[in-house]
N, C-alpha and C positions, 0 to 999 in steps of 0.2 A: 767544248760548248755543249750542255745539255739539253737535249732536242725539248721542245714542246709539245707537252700533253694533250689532251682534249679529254673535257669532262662533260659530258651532258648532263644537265640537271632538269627535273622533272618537279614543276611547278608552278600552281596557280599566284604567288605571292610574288610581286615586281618587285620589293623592298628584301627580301631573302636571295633572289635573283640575282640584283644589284649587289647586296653583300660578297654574295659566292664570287661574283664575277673581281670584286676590289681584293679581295680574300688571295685569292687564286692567283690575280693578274704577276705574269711573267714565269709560270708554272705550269699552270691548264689556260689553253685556251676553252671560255665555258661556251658549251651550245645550248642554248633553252628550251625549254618544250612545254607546254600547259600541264598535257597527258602523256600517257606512257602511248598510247595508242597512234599519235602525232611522230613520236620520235622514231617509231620503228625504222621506217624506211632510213632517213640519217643511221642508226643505230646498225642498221645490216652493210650499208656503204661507209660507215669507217670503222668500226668495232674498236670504241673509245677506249680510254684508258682505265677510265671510274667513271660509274652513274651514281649521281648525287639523287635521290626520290626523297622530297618533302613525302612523309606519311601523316601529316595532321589532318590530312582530311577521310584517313580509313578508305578510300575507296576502293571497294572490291575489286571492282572491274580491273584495275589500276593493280592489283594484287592480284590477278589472276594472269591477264597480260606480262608480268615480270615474272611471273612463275614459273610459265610458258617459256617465258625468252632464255631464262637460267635452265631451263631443265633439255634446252638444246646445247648437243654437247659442243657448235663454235663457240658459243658464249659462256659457260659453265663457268669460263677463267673470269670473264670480265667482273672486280668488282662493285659491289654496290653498296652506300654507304646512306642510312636512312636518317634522318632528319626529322627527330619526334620530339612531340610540343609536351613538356613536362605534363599538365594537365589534365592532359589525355591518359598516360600511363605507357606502359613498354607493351607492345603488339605479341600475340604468340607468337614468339618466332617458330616455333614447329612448322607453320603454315605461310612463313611470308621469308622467298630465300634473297635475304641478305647476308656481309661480310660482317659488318659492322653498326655501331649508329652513335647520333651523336644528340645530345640535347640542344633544342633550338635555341634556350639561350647564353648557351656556349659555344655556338656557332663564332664568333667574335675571335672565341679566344683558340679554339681547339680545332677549327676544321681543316687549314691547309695542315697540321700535320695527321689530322685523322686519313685525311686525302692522300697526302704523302705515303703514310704507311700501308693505307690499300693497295694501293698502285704499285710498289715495290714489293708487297707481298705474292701479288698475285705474277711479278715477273719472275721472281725467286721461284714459287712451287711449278705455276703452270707451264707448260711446255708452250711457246708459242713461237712463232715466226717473230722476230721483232719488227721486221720491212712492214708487213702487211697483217700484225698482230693475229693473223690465220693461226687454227693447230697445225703442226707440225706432222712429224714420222710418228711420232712414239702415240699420241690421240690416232692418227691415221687408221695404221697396225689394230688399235685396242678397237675403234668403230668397226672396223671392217672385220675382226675375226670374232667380235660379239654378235654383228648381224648373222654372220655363217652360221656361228654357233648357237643362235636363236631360232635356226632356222626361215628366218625371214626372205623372202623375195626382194631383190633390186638390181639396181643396174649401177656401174661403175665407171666414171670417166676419166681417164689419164690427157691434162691438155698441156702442151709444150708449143714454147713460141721458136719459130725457125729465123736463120737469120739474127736474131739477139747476139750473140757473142761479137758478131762484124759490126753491129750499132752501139755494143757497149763499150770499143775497143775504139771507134770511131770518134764517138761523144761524150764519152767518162763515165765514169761511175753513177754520179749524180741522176745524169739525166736516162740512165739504165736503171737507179731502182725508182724512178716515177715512173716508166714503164711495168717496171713489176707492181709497183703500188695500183695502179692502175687496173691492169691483169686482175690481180685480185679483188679488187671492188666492183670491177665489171662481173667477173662471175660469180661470185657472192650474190650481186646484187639481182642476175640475171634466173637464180638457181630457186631464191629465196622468194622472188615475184612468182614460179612455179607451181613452188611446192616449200609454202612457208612452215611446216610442221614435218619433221623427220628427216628432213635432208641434210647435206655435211657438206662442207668446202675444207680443204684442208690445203694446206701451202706447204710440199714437200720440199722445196729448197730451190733457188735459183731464179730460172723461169719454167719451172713444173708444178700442176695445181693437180689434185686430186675433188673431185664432187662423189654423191653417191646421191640417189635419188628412186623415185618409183620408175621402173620400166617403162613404161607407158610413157611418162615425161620426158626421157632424158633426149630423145633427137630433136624437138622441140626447144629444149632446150638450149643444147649445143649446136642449132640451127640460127640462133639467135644470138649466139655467143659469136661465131663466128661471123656472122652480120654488124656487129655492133660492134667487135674488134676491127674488121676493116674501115669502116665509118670512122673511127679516134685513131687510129694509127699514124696515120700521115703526118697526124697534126704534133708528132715528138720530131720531127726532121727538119731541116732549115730548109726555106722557101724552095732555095735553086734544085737540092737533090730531092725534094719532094714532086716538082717538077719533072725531075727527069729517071723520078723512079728508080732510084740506083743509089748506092754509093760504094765509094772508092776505099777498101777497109785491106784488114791482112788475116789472111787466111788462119788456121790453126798450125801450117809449117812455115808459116810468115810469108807466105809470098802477097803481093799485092794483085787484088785484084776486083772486079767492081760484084758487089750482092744487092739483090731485091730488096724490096722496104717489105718488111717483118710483116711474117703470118702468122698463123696460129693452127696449128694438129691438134683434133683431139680423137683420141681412139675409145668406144665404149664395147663394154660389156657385161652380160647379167646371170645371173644362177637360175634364169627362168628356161632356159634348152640344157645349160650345163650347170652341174652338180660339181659344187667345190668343196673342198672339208677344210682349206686354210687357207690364208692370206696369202701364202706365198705362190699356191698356185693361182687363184684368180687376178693377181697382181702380175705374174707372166705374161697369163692372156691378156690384158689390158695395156698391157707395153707394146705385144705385138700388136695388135689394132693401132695404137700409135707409132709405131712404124710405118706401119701400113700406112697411112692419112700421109704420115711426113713424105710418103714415095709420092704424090699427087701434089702438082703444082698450086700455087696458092692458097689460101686460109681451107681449111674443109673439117669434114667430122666422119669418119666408119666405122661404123657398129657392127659387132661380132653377129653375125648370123650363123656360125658351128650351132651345132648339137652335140651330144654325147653319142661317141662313136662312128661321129662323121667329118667331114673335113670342109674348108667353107668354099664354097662357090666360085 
């Protein structure tokens, strides 16, 4: 069975809307939006499969907004597929980053496969998470050792949910990666309300998220994350063991035995006390900081206070 897509389309026209949506039906689910500016928030909590943008009506703002959204590296994958009214003529593309496009009155004929092949294209090249359409290890790695190497300031946060393997072992698969799907759009969505210009989420595999952010931001941040993880969590467990805070799972040597309802570790740290030259050391330190968190009972967040030459507190 092939999962269902989601395409959000970005337009003022209800009769193209409508089209997209009959076009599409049993393929994409489509989500609508007027303006590009309306759809952000949807667009950072599920990071679609294809953005459909009507461009007949030229609008800058609208073209500067998508230029923005594409020129951050979570979305850099997602594509976009323009919708230009012959009349008008073909837009510079130098200045307006889309995949593709298609003429409006060939919409009819041409869009679910123009649709189709975006969407497949961009699973083919880009690296992505599939669960929670996040970048991956290989974007991760490239951010974080371009930042270094840029020399730029930030701060980096490693979050991992504890307990997971005992609720995924307990409730299956299924209802393990709507926890992960979950995870992910929570902090996506948590990171982006922040600091919606230069920040990263990245989905390293499993139940491990990587963020990177300004210093300044990030305990705030993941003060929030962990707040608003414990708030939803509950609510993945059947009444009675939610009730009674526990359940009855099998350990990693298979013995049985009863675990807490799922928290969340996240360890941070930054290049603004310590000097890093490559990914792979600042990526130690930020394990150990989650280490650390996961040593402390219940949901939490600790941030590296080292310096260079010193040891932490």
């Amino acid at each position: 069975m092939v999962s269902m897509k989601t395409a959000v389309v970005i337009s003022r026209d209800t009769a193209l809307v409508a089209v997209t949506e009959r076009i599409l039906q049993g393929y994409c689910r489509v989500i609508p939006f007027t303006n590009m500016q309306s759809a952000l928030d949807y667009i950072y909590s599920i990071v679609p499969n294809v953005l459909i943008v009507d461009m007949s009506t030229r609008d800058e703002h609208m073209i500067t907004i998508l230029n923005t959204l594409k020129g951050d590296p979570i979305f850099t994958h997602l594509p976009v597929l323009a919708v230009v009214d012959e009349k008008d003529g073909l837009p510079e593309w130098d200045n307006v980053l889309v995949e593709d496009y298609i003429w409006r009155a060939a919409v009819q004929e041409d869009l679910a496969q123009r649709a189709r092949l975006a969407i497949l294209r961009s699973e083919r090249v880009v690296e992505v998470n599939p669960l929670t359409r996040l970048p991956g290890n290989i974007s991760i790695i490239k951010t974080v050792q371009g930042l270094i190497d840029k020399g730029e300031m930030f701060a980096i946060a490693y979050a991992d949910l504890d307990n997971f393997k005992p609720f995924n072992d307990h409730y299956g698969f299924s209802r393990g990666d709507e926890v992960i799907k979950m995870t992910g759009r929570l902090i996506l969505n948590v990171v982006k309300n922040r600091q919606q210009r230069g920040s990263f989420v990245g989905h390293i595999g499993g139940d491990d998220f990587i963020f990177i952010m300004e210093a300044d931001l990030v305990d705030q941040t993941a003060s929030e994350i962990v707040e608003t993880f414990d708030k939803i969590i509950s609510t993945f467990y059947d009444p009675a063991e939610r009730e009674a805070g526990v359940i009855v799972s099998t350990d990693r040597q298979g013995n049985q035995k009863t675990f807490p309802l799922m928290t969340i570790s996240i360890g941070i740290t930054s290049n603004r006390n310590r000097a890093f030259s490559h990914y792979g050391e600042l990526t130690e330190a930020v394990s150990e900081m989650k280490h650390y968190a996961k040593e402390h009972k219940g949901s939490c967040y600790r941030a590296d206070k080292r310096q260079d030459s010193q040891e932490q507190e």
